[in-house]
One Martini backbone bead per residue (centre of mass of N, CA, C, O) as a GRO file, in nm:
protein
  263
    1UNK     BB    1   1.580  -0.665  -0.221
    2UNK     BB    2   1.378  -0.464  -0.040
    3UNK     BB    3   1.018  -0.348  -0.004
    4UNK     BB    4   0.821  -0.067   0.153
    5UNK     BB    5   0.498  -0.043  -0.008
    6UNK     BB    6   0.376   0.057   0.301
    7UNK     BB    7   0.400   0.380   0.459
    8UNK     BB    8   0.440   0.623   0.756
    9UNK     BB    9   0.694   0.869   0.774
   10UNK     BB   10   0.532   1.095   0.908
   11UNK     BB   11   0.467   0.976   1.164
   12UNK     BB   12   0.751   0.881   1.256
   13UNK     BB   13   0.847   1.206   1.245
   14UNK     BB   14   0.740   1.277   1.544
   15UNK     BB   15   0.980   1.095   1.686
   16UNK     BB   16   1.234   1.210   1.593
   17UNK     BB   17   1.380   0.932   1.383
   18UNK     BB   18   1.417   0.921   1.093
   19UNK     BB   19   1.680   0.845   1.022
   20UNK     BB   20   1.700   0.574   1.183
   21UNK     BB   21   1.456   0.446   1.024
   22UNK     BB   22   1.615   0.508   0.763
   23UNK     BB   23   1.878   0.314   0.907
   24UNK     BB   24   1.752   0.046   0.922
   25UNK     BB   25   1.621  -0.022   0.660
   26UNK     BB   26   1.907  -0.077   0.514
   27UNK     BB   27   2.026  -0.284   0.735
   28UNK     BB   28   1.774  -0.478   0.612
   29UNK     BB   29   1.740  -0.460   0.287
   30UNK     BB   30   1.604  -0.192   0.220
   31UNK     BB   31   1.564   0.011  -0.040
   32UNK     BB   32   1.255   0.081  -0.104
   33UNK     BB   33   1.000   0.359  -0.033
   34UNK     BB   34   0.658   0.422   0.043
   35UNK     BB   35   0.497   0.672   0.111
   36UNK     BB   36   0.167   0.774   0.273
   37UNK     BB   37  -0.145   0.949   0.145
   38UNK     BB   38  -0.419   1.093   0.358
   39UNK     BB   39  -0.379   1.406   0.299
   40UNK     BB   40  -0.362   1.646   0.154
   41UNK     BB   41  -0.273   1.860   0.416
   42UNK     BB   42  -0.006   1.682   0.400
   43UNK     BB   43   0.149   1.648   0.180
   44UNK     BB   44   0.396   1.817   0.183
   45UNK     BB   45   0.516   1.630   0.398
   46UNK     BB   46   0.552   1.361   0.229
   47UNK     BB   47   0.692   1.472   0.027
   48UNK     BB   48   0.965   1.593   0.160
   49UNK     BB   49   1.046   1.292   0.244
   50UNK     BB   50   1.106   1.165  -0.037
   51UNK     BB   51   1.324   1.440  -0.123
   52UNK     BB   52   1.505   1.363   0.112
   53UNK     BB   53   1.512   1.055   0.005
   54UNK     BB   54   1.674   0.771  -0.114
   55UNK     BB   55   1.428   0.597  -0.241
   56UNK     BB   56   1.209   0.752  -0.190
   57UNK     BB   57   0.828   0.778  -0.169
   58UNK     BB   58   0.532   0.853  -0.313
   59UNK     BB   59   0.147   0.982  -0.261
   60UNK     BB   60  -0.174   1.027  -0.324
   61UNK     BB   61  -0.437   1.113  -0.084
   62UNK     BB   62  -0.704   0.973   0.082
   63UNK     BB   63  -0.876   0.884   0.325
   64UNK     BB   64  -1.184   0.732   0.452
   65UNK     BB   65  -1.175   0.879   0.700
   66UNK     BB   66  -1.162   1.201   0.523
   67UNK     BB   67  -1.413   1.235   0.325
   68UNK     BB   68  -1.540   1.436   0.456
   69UNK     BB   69  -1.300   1.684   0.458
   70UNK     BB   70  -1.138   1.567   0.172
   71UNK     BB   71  -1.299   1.450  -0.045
   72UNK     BB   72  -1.345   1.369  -0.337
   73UNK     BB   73  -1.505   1.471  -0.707
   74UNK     BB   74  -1.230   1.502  -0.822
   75UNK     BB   75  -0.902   1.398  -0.999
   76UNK     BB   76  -0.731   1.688  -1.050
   77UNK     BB   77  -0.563   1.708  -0.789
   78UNK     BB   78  -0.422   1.439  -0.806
   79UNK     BB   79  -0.292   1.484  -1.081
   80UNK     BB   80  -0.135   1.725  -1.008
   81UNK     BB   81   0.027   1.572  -0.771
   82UNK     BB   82   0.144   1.333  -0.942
   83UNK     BB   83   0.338   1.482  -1.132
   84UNK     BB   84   0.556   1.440  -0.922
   85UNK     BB   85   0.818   1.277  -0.957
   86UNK     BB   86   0.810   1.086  -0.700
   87UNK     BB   87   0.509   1.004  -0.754
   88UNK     BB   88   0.352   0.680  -0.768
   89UNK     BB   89   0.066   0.717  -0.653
   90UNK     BB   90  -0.245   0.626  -0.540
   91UNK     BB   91  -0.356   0.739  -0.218
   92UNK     BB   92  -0.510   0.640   0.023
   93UNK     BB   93  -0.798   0.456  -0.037
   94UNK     BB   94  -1.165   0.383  -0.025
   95UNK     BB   95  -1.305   0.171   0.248
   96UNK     BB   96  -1.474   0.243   0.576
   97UNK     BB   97  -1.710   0.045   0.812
   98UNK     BB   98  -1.581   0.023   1.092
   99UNK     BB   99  -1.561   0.338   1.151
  100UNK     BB  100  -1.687   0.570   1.021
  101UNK     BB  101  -1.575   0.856   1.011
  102UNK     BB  102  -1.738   0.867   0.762
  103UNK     BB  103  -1.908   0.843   0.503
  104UNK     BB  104  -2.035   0.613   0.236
  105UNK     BB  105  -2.082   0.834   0.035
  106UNK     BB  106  -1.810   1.012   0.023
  107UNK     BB  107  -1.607   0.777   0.005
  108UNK     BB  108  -1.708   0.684  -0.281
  109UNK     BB  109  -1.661   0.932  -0.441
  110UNK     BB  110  -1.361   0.936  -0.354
  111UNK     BB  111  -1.278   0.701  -0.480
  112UNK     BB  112  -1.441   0.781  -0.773
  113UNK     BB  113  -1.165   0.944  -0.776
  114UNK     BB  114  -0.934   0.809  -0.778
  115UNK     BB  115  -0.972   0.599  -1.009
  116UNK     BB  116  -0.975   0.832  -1.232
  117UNK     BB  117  -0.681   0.865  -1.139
  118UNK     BB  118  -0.553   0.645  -1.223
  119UNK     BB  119  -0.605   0.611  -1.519
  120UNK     BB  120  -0.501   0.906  -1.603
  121UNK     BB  121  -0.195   0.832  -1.480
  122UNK     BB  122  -0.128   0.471  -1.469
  123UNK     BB  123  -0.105   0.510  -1.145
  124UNK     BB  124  -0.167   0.336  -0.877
  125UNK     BB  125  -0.387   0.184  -0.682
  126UNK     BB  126  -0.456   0.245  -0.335
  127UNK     BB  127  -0.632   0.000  -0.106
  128UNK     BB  128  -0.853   0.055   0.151
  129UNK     BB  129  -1.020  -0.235   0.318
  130UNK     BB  130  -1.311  -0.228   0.562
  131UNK     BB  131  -1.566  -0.348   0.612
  132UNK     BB  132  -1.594  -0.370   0.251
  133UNK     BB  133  -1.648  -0.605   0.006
  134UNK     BB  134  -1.834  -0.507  -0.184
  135UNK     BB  135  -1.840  -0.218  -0.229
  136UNK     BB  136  -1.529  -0.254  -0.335
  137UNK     BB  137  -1.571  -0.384  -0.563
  138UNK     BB  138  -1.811  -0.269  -0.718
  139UNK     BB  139  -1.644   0.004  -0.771
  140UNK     BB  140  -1.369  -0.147  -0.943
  141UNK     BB  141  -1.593  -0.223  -1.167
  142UNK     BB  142  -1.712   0.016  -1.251
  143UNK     BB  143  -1.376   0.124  -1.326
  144UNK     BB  144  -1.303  -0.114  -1.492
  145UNK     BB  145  -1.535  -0.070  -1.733
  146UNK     BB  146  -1.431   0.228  -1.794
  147UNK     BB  147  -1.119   0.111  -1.726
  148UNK     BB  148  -0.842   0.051  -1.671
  149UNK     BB  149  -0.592  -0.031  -1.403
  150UNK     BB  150  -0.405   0.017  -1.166
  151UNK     BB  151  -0.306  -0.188  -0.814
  152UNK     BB  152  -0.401  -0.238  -0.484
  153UNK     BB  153  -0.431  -0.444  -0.190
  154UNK     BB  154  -0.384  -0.339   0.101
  155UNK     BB  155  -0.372  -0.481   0.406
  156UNK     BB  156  -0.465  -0.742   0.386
  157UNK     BB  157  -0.795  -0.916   0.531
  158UNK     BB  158  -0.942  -1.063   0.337
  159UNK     BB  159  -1.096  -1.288   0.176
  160UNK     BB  160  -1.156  -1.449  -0.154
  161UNK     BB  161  -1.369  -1.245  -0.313
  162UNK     BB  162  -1.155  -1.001  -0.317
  163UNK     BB  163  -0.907  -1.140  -0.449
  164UNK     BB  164  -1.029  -1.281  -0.703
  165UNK     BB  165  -1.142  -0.994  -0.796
  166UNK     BB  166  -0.849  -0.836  -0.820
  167UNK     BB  167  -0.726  -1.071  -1.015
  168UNK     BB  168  -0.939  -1.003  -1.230
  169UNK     BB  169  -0.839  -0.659  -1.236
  170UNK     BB  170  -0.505  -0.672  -1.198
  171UNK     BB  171  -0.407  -0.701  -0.912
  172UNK     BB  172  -0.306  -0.647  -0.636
  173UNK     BB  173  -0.146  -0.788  -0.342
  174UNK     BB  174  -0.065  -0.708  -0.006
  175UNK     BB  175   0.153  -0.763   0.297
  176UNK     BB  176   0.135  -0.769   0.629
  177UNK     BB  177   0.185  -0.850   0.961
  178UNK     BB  178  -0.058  -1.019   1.009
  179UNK     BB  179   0.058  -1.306   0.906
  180UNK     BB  180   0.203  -1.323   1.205
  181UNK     BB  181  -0.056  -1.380   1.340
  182UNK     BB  182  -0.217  -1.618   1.510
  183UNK     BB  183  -0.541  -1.571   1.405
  184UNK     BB  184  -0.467  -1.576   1.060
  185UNK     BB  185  -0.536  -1.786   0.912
  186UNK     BB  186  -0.760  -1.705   0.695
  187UNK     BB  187  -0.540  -1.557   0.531
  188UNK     BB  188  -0.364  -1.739   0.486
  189UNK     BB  189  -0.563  -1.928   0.292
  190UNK     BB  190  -0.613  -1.677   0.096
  191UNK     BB  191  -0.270  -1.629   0.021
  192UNK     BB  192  -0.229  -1.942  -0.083
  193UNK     BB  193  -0.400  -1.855  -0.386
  194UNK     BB  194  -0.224  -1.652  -0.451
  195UNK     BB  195   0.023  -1.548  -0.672
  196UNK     BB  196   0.323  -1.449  -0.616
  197UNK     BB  197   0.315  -1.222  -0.884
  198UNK     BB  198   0.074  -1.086  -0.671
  199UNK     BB  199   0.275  -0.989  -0.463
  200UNK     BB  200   0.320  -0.804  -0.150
  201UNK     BB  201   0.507  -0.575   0.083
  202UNK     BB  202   0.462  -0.444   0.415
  203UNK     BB  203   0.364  -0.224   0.722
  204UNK     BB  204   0.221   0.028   0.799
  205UNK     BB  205   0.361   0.181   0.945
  206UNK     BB  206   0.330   0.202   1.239
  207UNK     BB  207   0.164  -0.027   1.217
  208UNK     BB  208   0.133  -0.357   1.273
  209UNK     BB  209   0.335  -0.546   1.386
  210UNK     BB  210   0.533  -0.818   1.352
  211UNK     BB  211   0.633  -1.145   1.425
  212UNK     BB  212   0.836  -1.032   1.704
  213UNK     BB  213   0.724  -0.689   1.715
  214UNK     BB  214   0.473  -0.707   1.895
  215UNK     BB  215   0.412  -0.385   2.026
  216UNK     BB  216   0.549  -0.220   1.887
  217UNK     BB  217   0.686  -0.014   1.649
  218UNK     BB  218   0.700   0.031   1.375
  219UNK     BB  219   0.897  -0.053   1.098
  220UNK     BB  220   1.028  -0.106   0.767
  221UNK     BB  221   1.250  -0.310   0.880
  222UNK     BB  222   1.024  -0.552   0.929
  223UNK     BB  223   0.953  -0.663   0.647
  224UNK     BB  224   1.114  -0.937   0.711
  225UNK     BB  225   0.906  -1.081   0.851
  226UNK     BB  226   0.693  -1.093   0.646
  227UNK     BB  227   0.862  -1.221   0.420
  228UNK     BB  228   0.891  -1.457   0.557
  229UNK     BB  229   0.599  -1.569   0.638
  230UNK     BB  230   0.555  -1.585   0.315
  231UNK     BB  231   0.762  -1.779   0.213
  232UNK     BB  232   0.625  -2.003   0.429
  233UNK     BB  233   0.364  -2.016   0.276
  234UNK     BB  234   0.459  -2.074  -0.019
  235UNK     BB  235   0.724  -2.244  -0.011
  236UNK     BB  236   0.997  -2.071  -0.032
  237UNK     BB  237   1.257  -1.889  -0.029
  238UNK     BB  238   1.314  -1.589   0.077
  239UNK     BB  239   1.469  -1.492  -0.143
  240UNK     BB  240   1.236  -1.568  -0.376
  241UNK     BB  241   1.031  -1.369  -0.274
  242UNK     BB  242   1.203  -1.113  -0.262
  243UNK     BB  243   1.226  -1.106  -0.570
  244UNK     BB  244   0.925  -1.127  -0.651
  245UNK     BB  245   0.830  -0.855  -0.486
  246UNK     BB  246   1.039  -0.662  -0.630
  247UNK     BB  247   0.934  -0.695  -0.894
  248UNK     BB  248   0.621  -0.619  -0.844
  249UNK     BB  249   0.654  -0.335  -0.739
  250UNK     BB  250   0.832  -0.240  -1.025
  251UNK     BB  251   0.572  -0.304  -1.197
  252UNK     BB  252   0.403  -0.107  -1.035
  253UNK     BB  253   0.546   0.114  -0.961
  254UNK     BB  254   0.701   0.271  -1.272
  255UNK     BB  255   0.776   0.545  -1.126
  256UNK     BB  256   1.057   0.369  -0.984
  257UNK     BB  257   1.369   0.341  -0.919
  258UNK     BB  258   1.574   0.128  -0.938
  259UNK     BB  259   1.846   0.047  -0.743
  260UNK     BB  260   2.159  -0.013  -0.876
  261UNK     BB  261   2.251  -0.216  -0.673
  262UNK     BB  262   2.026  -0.417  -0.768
  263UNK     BB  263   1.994  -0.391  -1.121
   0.00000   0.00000   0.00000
């Protein structure tokens, strides 16, 4: 069984043919979906879909692009919506200096109500890091100093100095459709020093489809395709790699119940 542990449902929703892309992804043999919350005031839609839906689940977060509209100052309101059955993450948070649409202070005080929302809930937190990589470290140990966390780097793009530094703080990579793209050779290099124990695999649907699907609409059935890439980047054949990624998510999102036909 295959899991898209980070899709964005709400979008793909938009194209009203939801049901069909969540029936394309159970007969490419994904079994469960986490799908993400990029802003509070979407909450109510985001949980909506996963209580709709067998084997969706969902998470709770701002997304550092909603920072001045939406960033936290404390992990309360997180707290209170991740008691919900369904929600199994923190997230997505984190740091984006790349388009900054928010400030980096707003940024950073939101994140560090994340990660103080994750130590407290004990469920994942979900890190969106684009050039941001000091401060992305800097934030993670400074929240890790004060008590572990469970986590993960979503839709990995850095270098080795922030996977080292995430792998010495017990978190996860998870690796998007980028792994299949020709210019990614540094990302390549810098994943195959991860331990297969610490991957996971996403689509970040819509976003980011890999290839051959490059240029369409991601959708979560495409993480075939990761999953392909990425068991060829580690030399062990597909098969094991499934198997190893769906462990590594159930055991990262423990709040996720394995579906009965996986065992």
């Amino acid at each position: 069984m295959l899991v898209d542990s980070h899709c964005h449902l709400d979008y793909l929703a938009r194209d009203e043919d939801l049901d069909a892309v969540i029936a394309r992804a159970r007969r490419a043999g994904v079994g469960t979906l986490v799908t993400i919350c990029t802003r509070l005031s979407e909450f109510e839609a985001v949980y909506a879909i996963a209580a709709r839906y067998r084997d969706v689940y969902c998470s709770v977060g701002v997304h550092p692009h909603e920072a001045d509209g939406e960033g936290q100052r404390s992990p309360d309101r997180l707290l209170e919506l991740a008691a919900r059955d369904k929600v199994v993450g923190i997230g997505e948070t984190g740091l984006d200096y790349y388009y900054e649409h928010s400030g980096k202070a707003r940024q950073q005080a939101s994140f560090r109500a994340h990660i103080a929302a994750a130590r407290a809930s004990g469920l994942p937190l979900i890190v969106h890091s684009r050039d941001a990589d000091d401060d992305t470290v800097a934030l993670l140990r400074e929240g890790h100093a004060e008590g572990p966390f469970p986590g993960l780097i979503h839709c990995f793009t850095a270098g080795p100095e922030l996977a080292r530094a995430a792998l010495d703080m017990g978190l996860y990579i998870s690796v998007a459709g980028i792994v299949t793209f020709k210019n990614a050779e540094g990302l390549r290099d810098t994943l195959r020093a991860v331990p297969a124990e610490r991957l996971l695999v996403e689509t970040d649907s819509p976003y980011l489809a890999p290839v051959p699907k490059r240029g369409k609409r991601n959708e979560p059935a495409y993480v075939v395709h990761t999953l392909a890439a990425l068991a060829e980047l580690k030399g062990m054949p597909a098969e094991e790699m499934e198997r190893i990624s769906t462990d590594n998510m159930f055991r990262l999102f423990a709040k996720a119940a394995r579906p009965a036909a996986d065992g």
